[in-house]
N, C-alpha and C positions, 0 to 999 in steps of 0.2 A: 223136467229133466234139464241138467245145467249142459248147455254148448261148451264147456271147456271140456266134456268127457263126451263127443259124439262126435266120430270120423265117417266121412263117408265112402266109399271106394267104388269105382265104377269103370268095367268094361270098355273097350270101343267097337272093338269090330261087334257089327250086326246090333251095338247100344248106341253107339253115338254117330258112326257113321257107318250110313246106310246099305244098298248098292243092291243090286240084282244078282241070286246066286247062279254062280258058273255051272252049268248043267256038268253029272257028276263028280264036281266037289261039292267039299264044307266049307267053302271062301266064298268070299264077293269079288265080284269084276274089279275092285277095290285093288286087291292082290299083283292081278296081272293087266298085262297092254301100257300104252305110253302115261307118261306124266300129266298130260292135259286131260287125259280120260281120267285118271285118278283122281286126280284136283276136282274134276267133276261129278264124281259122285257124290251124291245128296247126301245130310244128314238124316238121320231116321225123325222121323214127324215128331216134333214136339220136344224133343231131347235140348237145344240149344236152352229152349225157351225155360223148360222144368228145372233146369239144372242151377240156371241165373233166379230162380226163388228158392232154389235147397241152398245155395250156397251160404246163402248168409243165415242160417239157420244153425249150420255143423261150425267146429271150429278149425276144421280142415279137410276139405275133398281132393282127393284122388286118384285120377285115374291109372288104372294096373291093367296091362295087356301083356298075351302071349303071344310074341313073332320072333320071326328070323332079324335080323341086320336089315335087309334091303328095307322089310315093311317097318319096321321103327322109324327107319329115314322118311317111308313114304308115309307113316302116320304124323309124323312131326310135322312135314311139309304140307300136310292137309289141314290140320289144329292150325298152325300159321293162317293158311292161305284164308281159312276160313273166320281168323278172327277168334279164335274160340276162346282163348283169354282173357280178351275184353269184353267179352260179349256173355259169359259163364262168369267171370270173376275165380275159376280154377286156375291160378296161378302156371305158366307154361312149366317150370321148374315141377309140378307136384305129379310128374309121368314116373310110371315105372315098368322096364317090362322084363318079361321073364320066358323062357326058354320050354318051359311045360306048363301046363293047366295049374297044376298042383301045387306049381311054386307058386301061385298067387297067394296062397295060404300065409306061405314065408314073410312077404312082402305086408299083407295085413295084418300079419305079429306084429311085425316089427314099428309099423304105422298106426297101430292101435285103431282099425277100423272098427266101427261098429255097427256099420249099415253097408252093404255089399250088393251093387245089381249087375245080373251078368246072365246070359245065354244059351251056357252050359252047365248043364245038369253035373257033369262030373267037375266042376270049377267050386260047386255050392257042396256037393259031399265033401270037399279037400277041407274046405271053410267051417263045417261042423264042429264047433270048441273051438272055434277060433274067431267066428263073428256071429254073433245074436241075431241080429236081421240081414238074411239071406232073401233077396231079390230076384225070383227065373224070368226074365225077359224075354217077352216075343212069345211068337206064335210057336207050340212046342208037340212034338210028335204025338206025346202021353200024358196023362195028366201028373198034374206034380204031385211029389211025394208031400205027406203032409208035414214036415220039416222046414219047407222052404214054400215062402208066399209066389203064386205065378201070378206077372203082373204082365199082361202083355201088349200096353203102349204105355206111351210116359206118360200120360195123364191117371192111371193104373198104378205105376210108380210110384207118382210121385205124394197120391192119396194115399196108399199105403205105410209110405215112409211119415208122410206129414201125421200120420193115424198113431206111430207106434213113436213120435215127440209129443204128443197131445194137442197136436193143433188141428182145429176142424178146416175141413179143407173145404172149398166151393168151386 
């Protein structure tokens, strides 16, 4: 498969950056409490590391999230703090985020993604006819529909993806 036609798109909340969920929500501690708490939450296990060998494989990764204002500030301020730039080779500049689940869809039109890993089961229905490999990350209530590959750590991921460029993965 040629890299000049292989995009990849990837989540953050609950893919890249981690956090303990808030007893009843669907957020991580991540969301809410001061600055220093935020900055501190961990990345999800193995994501820094999988993503700095997908990178130079695609010929463009990016990451697409759904938030309000404040957490785009507080996702940016964490990618920063955290190095995830240099440390991924995801370009800081390759963010996008969007207002509902569904816009993601929008967003990997128009980015021509062709590899998509993300958390939510209604993020990958939106994505149907619009990206070929559909990634469900994480540990998942039900099991997944046979549509979309459930891969739930990055080392899961990242075999998957490396499966469907044709490289054996170890």
């Amino acid at each position: 498969m040629n890299t000049q036609q292989i995009r990849l798109g990837v989540d953050i909340g609950r893919v890249i950056i981690g956090g303990g969920v808030v007893p009843g929500s669907s957020d991580t501690q991540f969301f809410s409490g001061d600055t220093a708490r935020m900055l501190a939450t961990p990345a999800v296990p193995g994501a820094f590391e999988a993503l700095a060998r997908l990178v130079p494989r695609f010929e463009q990764v990016w990451l697409v999230s759904k938030c309000g204002e404040r957490v785009q500030r507080h996702t940016r301020q964490w990618l920063d703090h955290h190095d995830f730039a240099a440390r991924t080779g995801i370009p800081r500049e390759h963010i996008r985020f969007c207002l509902k689940r569904p816009d993601k869809a929008v967003h990997c039109a128009q980015l021509g993604i062709t590899h998509f890993v993300d958390d939510k089961l209604d993020v990958h229905q939106a994505l149907r006819g619009v990206v070929a490999h559909r990634y469900l990350f994480g540990r998942q209530p039900a099991p997944a529909p046979e549509w979309v590959r459930h891969t739930e750590t990055w080392a899961d991921a990242e075999a998957a993806i490396l499966h469907t460029l044709g490289v054996a993965h170890h």
